[in-house]
N, CA, C and O atoms as a GROMACS GRO file, in nm:
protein
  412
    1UNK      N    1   5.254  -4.932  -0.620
    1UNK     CA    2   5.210  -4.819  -0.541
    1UNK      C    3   5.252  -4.844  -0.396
    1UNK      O    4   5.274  -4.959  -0.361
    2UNK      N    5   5.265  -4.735  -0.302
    2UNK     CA    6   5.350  -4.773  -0.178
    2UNK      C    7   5.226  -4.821  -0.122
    2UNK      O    8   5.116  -4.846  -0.173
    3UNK      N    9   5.276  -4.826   0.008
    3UNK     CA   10   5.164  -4.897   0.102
    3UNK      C   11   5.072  -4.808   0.170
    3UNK      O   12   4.957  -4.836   0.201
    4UNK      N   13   5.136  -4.688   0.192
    4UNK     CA   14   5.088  -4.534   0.274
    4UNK      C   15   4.951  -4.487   0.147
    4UNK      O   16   4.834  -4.452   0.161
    5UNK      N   17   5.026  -4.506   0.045
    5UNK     CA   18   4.855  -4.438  -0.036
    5UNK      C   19   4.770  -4.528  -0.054
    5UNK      O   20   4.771  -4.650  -0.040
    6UNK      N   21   4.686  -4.442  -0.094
    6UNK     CA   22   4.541  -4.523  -0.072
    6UNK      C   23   4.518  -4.587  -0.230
    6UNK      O   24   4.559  -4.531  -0.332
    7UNK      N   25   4.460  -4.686  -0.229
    7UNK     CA   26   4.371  -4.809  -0.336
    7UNK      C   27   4.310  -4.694  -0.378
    7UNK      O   28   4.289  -4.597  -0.306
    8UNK      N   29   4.274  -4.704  -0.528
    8UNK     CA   30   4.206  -4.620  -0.595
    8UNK      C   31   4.152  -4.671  -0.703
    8UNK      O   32   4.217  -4.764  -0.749
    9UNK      N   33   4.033  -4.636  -0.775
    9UNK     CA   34   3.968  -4.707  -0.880
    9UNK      C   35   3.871  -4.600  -0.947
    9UNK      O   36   3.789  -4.533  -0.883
   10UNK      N   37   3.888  -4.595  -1.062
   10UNK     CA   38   3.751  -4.458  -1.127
   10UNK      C   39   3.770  -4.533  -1.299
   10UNK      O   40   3.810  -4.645  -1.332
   11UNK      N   41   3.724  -4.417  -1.379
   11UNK     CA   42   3.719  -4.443  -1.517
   11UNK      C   43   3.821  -4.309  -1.561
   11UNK      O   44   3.829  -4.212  -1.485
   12UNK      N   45   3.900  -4.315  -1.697
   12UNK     CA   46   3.908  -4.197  -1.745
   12UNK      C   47   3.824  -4.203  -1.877
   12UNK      O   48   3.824  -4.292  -1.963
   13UNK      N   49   3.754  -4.088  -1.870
   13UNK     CA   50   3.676  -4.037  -1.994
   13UNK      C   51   3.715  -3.971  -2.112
   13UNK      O   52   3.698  -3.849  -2.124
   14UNK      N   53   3.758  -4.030  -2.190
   14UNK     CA   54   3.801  -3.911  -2.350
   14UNK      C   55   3.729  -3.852  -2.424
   14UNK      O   56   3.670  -3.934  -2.495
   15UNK      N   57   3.697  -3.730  -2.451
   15UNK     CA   58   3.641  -3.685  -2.538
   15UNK      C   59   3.661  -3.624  -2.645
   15UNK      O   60   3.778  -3.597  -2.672
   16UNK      N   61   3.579  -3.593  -2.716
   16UNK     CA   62   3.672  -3.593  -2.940
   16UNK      C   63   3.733  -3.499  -2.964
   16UNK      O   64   3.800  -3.486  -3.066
   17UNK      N   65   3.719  -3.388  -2.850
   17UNK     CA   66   3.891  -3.287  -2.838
   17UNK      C   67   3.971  -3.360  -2.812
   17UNK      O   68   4.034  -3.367  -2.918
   18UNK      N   69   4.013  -3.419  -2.749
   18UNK     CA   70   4.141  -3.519  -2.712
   18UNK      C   71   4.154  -3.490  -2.607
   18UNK      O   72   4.275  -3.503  -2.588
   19UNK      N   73   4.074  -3.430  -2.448
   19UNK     CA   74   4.083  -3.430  -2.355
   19UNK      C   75   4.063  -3.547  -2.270
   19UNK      O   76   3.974  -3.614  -2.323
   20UNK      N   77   4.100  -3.596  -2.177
   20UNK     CA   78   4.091  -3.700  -2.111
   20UNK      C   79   4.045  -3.652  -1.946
   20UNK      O   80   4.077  -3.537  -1.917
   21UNK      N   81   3.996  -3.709  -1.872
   21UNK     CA   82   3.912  -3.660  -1.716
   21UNK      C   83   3.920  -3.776  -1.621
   21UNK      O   84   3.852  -3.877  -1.641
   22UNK      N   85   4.009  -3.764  -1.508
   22UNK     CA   86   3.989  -3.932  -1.478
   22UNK      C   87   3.905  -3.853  -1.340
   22UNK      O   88   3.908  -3.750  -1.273
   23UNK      N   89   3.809  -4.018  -1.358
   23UNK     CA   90   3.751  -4.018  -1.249
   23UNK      C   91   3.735  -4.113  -1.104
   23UNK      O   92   3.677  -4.218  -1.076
   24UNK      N   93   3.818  -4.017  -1.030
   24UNK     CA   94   3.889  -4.134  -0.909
   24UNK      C   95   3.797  -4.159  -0.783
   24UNK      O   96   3.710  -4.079  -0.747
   25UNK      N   97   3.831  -4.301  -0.707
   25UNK     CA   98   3.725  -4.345  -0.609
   25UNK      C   99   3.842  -4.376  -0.468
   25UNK      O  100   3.912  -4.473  -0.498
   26UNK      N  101   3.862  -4.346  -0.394
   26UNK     CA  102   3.968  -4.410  -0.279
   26UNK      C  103   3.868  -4.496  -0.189
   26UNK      O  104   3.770  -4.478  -0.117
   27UNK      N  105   3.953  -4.603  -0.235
   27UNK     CA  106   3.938  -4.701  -0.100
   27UNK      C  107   3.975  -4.767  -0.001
   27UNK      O  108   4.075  -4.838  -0.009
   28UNK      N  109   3.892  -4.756   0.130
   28UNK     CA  110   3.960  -4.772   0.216
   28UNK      C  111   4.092  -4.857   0.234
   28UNK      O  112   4.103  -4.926   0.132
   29UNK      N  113   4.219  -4.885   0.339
   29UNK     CA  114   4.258  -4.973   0.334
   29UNK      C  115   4.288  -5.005   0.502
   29UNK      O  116   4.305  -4.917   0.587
   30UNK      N  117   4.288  -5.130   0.523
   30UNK     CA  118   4.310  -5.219   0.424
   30UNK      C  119   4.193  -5.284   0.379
   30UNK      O  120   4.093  -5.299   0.449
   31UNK      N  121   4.209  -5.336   0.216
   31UNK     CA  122   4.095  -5.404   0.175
   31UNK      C  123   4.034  -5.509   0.273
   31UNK      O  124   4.097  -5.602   0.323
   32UNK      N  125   3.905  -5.482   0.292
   32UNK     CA  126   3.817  -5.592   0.361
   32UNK      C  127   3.717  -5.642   0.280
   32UNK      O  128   3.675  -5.577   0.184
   33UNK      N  129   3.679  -5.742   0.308
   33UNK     CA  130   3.561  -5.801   0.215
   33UNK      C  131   3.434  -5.709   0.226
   33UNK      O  132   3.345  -5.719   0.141
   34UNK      N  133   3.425  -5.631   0.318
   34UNK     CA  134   3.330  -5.524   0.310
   34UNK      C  135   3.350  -5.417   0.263
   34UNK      O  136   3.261  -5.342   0.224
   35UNK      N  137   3.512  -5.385   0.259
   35UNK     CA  138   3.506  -5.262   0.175
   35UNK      C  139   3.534  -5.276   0.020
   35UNK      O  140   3.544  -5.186  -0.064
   36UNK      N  141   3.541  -5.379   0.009
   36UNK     CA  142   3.536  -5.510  -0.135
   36UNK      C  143   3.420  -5.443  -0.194
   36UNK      O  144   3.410  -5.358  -0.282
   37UNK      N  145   3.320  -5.515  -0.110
   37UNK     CA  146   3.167  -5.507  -0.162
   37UNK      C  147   3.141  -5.366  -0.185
   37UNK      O  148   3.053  -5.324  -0.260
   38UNK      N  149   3.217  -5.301  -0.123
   38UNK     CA  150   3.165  -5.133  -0.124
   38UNK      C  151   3.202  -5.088  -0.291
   38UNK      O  152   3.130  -5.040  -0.378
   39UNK      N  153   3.291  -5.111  -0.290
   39UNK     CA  154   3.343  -5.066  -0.448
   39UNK      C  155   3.321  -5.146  -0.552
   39UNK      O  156   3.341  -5.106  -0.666
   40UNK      N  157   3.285  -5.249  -0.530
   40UNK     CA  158   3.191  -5.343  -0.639
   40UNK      C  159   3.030  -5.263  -0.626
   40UNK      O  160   2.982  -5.261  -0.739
   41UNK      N  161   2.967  -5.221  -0.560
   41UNK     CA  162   2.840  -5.172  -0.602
   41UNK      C  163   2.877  -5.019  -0.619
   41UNK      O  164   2.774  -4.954  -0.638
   42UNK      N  165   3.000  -4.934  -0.619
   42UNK     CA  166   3.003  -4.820  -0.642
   42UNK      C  167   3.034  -4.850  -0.846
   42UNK      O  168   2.994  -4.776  -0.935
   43UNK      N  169   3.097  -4.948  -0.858
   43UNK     CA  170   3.109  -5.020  -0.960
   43UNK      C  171   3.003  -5.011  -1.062
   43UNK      O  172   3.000  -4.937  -1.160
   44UNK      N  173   2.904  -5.113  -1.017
   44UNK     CA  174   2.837  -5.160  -1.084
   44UNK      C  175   2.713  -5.040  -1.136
   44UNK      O  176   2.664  -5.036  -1.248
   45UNK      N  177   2.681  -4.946  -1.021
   45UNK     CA  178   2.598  -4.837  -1.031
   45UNK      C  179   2.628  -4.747  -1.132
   45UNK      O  180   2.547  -4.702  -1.212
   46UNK      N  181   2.766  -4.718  -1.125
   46UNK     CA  182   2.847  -4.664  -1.209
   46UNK      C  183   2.795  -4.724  -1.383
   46UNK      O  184   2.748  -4.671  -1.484
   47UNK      N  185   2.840  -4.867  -1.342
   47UNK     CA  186   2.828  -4.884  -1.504
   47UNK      C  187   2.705  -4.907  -1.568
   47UNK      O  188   2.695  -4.921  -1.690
   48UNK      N  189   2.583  -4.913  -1.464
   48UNK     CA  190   2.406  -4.897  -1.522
   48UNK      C  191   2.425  -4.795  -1.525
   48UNK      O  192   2.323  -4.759  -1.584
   49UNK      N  193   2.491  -4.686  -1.503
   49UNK     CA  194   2.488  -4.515  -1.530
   49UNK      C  195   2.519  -4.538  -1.625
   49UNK      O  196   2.435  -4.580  -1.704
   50UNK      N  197   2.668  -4.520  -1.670
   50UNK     CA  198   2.681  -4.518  -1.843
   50UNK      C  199   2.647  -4.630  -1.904
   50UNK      O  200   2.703  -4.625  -2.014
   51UNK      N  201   2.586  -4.728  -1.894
   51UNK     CA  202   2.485  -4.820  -2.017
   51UNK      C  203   2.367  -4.746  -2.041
   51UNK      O  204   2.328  -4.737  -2.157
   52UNK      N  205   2.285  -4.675  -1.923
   52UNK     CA  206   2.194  -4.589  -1.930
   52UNK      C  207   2.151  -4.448  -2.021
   52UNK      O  208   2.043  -4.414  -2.070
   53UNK      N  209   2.309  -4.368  -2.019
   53UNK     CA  210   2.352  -4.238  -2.080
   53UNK      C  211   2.361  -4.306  -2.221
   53UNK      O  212   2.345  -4.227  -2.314
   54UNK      N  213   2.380  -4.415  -2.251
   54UNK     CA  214   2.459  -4.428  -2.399
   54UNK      C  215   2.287  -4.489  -2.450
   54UNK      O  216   2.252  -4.470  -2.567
   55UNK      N  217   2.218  -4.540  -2.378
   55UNK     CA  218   2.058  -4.565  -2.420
   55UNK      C  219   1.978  -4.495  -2.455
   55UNK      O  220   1.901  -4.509  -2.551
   56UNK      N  221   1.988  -4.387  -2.360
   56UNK     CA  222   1.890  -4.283  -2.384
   56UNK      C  223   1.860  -4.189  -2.501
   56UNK      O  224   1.954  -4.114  -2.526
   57UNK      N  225   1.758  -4.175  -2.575
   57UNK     CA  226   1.756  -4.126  -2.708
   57UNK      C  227   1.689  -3.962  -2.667
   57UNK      O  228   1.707  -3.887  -2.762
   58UNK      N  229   1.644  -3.919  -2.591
   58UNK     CA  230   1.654  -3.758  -2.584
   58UNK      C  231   1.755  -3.696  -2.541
   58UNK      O  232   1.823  -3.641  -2.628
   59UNK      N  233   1.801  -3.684  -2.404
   59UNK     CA  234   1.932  -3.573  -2.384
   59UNK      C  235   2.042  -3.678  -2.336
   59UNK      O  236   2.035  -3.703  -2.216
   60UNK      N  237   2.132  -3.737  -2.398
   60UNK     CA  238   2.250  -3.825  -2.356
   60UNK      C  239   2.301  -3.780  -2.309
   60UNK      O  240   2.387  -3.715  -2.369
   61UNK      N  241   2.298  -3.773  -2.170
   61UNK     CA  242   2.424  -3.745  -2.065
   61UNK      C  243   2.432  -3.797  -1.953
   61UNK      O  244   2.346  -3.821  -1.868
   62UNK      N  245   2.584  -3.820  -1.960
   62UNK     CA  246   2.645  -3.884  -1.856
   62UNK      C  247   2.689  -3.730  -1.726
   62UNK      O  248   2.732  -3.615  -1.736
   63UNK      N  249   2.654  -3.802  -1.639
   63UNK     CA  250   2.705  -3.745  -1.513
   63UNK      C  251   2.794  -3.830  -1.403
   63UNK      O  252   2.762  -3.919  -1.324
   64UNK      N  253   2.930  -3.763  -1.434
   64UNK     CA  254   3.042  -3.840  -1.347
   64UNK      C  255   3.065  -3.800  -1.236
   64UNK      O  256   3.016  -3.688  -1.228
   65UNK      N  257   3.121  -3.832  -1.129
   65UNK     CA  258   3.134  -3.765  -0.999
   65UNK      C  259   3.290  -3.740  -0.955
   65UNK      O  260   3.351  -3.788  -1.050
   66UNK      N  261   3.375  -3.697  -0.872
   66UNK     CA  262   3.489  -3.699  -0.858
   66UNK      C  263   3.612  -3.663  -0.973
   66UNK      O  264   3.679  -3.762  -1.002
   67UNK      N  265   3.646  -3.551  -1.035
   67UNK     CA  266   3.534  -3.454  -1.007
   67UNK      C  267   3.405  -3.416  -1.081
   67UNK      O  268   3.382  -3.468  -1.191
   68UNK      N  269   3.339  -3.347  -1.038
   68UNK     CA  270   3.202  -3.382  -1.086
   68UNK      C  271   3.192  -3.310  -1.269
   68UNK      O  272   3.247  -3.200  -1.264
   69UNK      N  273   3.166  -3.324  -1.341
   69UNK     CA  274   3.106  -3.366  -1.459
   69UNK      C  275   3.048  -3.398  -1.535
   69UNK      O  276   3.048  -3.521  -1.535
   70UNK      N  277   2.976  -3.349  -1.629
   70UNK     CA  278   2.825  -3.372  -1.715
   70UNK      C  279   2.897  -3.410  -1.883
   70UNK      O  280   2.974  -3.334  -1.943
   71UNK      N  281   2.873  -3.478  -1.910
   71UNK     CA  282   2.913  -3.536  -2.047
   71UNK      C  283   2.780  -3.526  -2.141
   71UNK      O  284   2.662  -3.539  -2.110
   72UNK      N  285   2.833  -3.503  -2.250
   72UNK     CA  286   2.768  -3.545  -2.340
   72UNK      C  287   2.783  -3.689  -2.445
   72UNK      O  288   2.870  -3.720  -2.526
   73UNK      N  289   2.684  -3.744  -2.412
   73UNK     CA  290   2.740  -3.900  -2.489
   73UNK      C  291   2.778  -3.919  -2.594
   73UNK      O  292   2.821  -4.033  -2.612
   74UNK      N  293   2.784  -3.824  -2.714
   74UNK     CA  294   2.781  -3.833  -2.822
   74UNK      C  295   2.965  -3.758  -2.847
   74UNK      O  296   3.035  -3.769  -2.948
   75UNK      N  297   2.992  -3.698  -2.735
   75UNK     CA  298   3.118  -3.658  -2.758
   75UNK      C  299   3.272  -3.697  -2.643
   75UNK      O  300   3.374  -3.642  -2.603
   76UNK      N  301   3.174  -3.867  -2.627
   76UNK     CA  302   3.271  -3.949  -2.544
   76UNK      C  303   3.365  -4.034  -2.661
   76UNK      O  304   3.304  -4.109  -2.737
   77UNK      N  305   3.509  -4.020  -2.674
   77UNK     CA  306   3.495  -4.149  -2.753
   77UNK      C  307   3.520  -4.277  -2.705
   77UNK      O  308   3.504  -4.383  -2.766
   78UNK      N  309   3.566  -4.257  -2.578
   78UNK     CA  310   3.644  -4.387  -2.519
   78UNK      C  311   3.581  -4.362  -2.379
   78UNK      O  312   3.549  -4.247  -2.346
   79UNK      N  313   3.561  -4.483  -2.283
   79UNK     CA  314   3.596  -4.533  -2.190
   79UNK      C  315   3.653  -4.608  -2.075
   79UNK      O  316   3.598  -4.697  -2.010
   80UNK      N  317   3.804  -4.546  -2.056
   80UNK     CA  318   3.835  -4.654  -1.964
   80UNK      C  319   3.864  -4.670  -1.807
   80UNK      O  320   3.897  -4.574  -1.738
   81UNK      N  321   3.847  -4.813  -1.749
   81UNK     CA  322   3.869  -4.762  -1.625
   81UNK      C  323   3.977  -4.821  -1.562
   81UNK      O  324   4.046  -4.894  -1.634
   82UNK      N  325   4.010  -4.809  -1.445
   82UNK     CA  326   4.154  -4.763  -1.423
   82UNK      C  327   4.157  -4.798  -1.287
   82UNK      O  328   4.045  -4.790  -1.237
   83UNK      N  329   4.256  -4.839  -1.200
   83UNK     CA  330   4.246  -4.905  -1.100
   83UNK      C  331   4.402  -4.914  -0.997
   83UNK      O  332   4.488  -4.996  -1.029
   84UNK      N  333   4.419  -4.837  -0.897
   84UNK     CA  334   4.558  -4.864  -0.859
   84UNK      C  335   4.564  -4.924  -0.701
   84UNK      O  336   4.463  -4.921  -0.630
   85UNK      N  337   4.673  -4.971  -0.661
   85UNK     CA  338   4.692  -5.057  -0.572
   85UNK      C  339   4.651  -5.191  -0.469
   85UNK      O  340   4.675  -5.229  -0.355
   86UNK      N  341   4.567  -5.237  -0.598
   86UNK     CA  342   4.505  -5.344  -0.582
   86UNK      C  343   4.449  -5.429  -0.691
   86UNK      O  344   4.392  -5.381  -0.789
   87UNK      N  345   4.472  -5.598  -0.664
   87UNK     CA  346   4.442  -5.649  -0.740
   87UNK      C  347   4.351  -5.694  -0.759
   87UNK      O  348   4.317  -5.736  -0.869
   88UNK      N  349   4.285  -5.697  -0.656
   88UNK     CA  350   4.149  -5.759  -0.661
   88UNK      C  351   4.056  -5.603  -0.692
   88UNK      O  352   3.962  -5.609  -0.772
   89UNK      N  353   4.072  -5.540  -0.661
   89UNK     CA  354   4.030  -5.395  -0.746
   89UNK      C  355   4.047  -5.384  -0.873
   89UNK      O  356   3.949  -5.335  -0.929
   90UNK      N  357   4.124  -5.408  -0.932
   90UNK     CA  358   4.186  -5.407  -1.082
   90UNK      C  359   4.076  -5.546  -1.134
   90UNK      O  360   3.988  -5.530  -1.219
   91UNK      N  361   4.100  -5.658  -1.075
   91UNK     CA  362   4.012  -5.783  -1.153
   91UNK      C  363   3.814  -5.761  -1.120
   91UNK      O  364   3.727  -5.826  -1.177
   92UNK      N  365   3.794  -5.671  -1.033
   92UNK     CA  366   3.641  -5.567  -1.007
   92UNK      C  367   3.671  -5.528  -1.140
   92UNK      O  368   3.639  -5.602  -1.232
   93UNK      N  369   3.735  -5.408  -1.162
   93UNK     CA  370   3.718  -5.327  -1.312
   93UNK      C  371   3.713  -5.458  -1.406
   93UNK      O  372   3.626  -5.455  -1.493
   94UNK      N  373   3.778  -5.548  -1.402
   94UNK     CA  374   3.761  -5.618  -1.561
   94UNK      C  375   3.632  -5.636  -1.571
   94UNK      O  376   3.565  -5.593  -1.664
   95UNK      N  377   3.580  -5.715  -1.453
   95UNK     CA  378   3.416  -5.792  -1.480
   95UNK      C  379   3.329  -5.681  -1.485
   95UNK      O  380   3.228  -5.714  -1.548
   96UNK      N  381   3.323  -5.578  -1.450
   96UNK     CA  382   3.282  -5.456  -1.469
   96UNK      C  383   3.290  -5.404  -1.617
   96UNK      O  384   3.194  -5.334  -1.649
   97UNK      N  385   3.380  -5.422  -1.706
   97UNK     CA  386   3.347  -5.348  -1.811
   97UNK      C  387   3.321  -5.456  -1.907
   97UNK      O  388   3.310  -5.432  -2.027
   98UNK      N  389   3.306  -5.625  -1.836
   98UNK     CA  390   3.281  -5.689  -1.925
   98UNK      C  391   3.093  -5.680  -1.940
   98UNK      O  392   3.028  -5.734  -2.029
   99UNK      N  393   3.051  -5.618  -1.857
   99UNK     CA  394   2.913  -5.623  -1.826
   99UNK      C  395   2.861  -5.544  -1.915
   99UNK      O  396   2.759  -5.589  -1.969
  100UNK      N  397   2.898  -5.440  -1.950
  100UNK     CA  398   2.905  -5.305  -2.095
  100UNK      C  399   2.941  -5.344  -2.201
  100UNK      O  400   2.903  -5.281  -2.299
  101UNK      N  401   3.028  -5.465  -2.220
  101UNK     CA  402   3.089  -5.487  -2.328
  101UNK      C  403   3.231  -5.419  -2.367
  101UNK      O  404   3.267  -5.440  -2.482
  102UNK      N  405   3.302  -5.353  -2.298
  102UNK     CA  406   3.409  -5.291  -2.290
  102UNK      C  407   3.551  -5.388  -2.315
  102UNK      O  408   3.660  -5.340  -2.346
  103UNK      N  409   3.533  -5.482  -2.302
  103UNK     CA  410   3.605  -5.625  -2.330
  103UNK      C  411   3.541  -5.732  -2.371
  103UNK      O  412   3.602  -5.838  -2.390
   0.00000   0.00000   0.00000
C-alpha cells in the first residue's frame, strides 16, 4: 500500500446469500504506540461484541459500524478480519481473532 493512504483494519462479514460487507477502521499515521493502543481496544471491543452476539440466546444480533449494520447471527457464515498497511496492525488482527477462536 503507498505511503499517502491511510492504515486500515475492520472485519469482512459474509452472509448465507453470499454477500460479503467489509467493515473498515483508518488509522492514523504515522503509527504511534498510542495510536497502536487505539486500535487494539477498538479491536478488542469489537471482538466482546461479536463473542457477545453469537452468545446471546434471544435476539442475536450483531451491530457493525462503518458502514453501519445490524446482522443477524444466525445468517453470518464467516468472519474475517482484514488489515492493510501495516504490520503490526495485521499481527493486532491475528491475536484478536485468536481470542474468539477464529484461529
Amino acid at each position: 500500500m503507498a505511503e499517502d493512504q491511510a492504515m486500515m483494519f475492520g472485519w469482512n462479514i459474509t452472509t448465507i446469500d453470499g454477500r460479503t460487507q467489509q467493515h473498515l477502521y483508518k488509522v492514523p499515521a504515522p503509527l504511534t504506540a498510542s495510536s497502536l493502543g487505539g486500535v487494539l481496544k477498538v479491536m478488542d471491543d469489537v471482538t466482546k461484541m461479536v463473542f457477545d452476539a453469537f452468545r446471546v440466546k434471544s435476539v442475536p444480533l450483531l451491530l457493525m459500524q462503518n458502514p453501519t449494520v445490524i446482522y443477524n447471527t444466525r445468517h453470518i457464515v464467516y468472519i474475517t478480519p482484514v488489515s492493510y498497511g501495516s504490520k503490526e496492525i495485521e499481527e493486532a488482527m491475528t491475536k484478536a481473532q485468536r481470542k474468539i477462536g477464529f484461529v
